[in-house]
Steps between C-alpha positions, in 0.01 A plus 500: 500500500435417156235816467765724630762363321271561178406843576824589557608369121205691378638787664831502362401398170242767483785784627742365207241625260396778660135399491292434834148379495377660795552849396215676297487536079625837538763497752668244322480689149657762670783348648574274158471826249643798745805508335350476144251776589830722563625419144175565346445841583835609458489359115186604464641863553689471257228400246312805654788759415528367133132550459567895631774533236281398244264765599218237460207589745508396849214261481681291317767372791224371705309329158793358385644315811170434624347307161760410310730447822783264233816591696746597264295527204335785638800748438475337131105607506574821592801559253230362218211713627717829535586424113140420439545131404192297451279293779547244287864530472513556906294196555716262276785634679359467831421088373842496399710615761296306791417249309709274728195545789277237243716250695495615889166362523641128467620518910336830631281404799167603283302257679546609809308814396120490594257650280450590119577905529827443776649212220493805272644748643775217606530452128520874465734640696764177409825634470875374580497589833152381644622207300779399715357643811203249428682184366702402797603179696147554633255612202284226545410620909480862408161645613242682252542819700898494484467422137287813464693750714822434344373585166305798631786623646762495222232642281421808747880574540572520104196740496606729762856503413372558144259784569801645768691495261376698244409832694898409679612524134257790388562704831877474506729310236263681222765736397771195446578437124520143398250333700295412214789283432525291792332234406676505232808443658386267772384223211866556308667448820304171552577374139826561605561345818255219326814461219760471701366260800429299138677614211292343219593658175233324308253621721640908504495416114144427501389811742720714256320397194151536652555852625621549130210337359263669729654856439507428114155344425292679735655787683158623689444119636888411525466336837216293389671368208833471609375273831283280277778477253768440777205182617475368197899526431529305840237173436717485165793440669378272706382274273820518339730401782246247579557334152834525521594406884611806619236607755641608860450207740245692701275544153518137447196295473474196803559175345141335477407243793474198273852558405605513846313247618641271206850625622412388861362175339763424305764552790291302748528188243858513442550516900277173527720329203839610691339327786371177355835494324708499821287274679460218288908552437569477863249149546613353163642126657774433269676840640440477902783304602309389845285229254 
């Protein structure tokens, strides 16, 4: 009774996470990333049809998604390449923008990965999604094969949506005017939507004055500038409200342990006092009427 009972917890808890053991590496990357997959090629469509309206060659749809494969930084790489930016302008970027994927490795499932050349493409093809597909209630039980197949996956369907998209774009929407500017338009519309779910002045302040300094100081590297300006501008600030007690709750700092466990101490001695107190009142003889 108690095995059944057991295996039928198992069951359930494994069918609230969507995650069963008994099926193989790939059938259960499948099943976790189908939707995603969907997503993927349809944006990477889109990152194909800009590439056609830059009239860069058609090479570079599959190159780009396939090694620099960055998400959303890829529509910035192509904007820099079709205005023949720097690699090392592109690659500073690139740090830049995804630079929040240094931290992903603290709770991806890495070690669940078998083998020196598998942990690197793991490493490799890290991006938001295969992050969160990968980091569930159950990261520590996922198998080196699922592991593997969801990130093979993701990465084929940007690819082929890419490389789709850019004979879609070349073949039909070639004679549209404006597409060159769509990326354009989708990053404004972000910065917008970004302002008013958080309408930080200081912060639209700070973006302003990069662009300006970027534009200004060095016009044929102004993304490069202005994003390490806008970095720098932002690790001021932060040392600033930090001196002065202004920093949002969630920036700050935990108090230290010793100062919570001095807390803890401290309360835990004035509880034993309180006690001691009201004991030795309630046996002192000269006040108990019964003696």
């Amino acid at each position: 009774m108690k095995d059944t009972a057991k295996e039928t917890s198992d069951a359930e808890h494994y069918a609230a996470i969507g995650h069963n053991p008994t099926e193989s590496g790939f059938k259960q990357a499948l099943r976790a990333s189908s939707v995603v997959l969907a997503s993927f090629v349809v944006l990477g469509l889109g990152l194909g049809v800009i590439i056609s309206a830059h009239h860069l060659p058609w090479w570079l749809a599959p190159a780009i998604s396939l090694i620099v494969y960055a998400g959303s930084v890829e529509f910035l790489v192509v904007e820099m390449i079709a205005t023949g930016a720097s690699v090392g302008a592109i690659g500073f970027t690139t740090l830049l923008v995804n630079s929040r994927h240094l931290v992903y490795g603290i709770s991806f499932p890495l070690q669940n990965v078998k083998g020196f050349w598998a942990k690197l493409y793991a490493i490799y093809t890290l991006c938001d999604e295969s992050y969160a597909l990968n980091t569930g209630p159950d990261r520590n039980t996922l198998s080196h094969a699922r592991i593997l197949w969801v990130s093979t996956f993701l990465h084929i369907s940007w690819v082929a949506g890419t490389t789709a998209g850019f004979f879609i774009g070349a073949s039909f929407l070639s004679h549209l005017e404006g597409m060159d500017f769509a990326m354009t338009a989708l990053f404004t519309i972000l910065a917008i939507d970004a302002y008013r779910a958080q309408r930080d002045n200081v912060t639209a302040l700070l973006t302003l004055f990069s662009g300006a300094v970027g534009i200004i100081l060095a016009p044929g590297s102004m993304l490069l500038v202005s994003m390490g300006t806008y970095t720098a501008l932002l690790i001021v600030r932060f040392f600033i409200a930090k001196s002065r007690g202004t920093l949002p709750e969630h920036q700050i700092p935990a108090p230290e342990n010793n100062t919570a466990v001095t807390a803890a101490e401290d309360s835990t001695t004035d509880q034993v006092k309180t006690s001691s107190l009201t004991f030795t009142h309630h046996n002192d003889p000269q006040e108990n009427p019964h003696d």
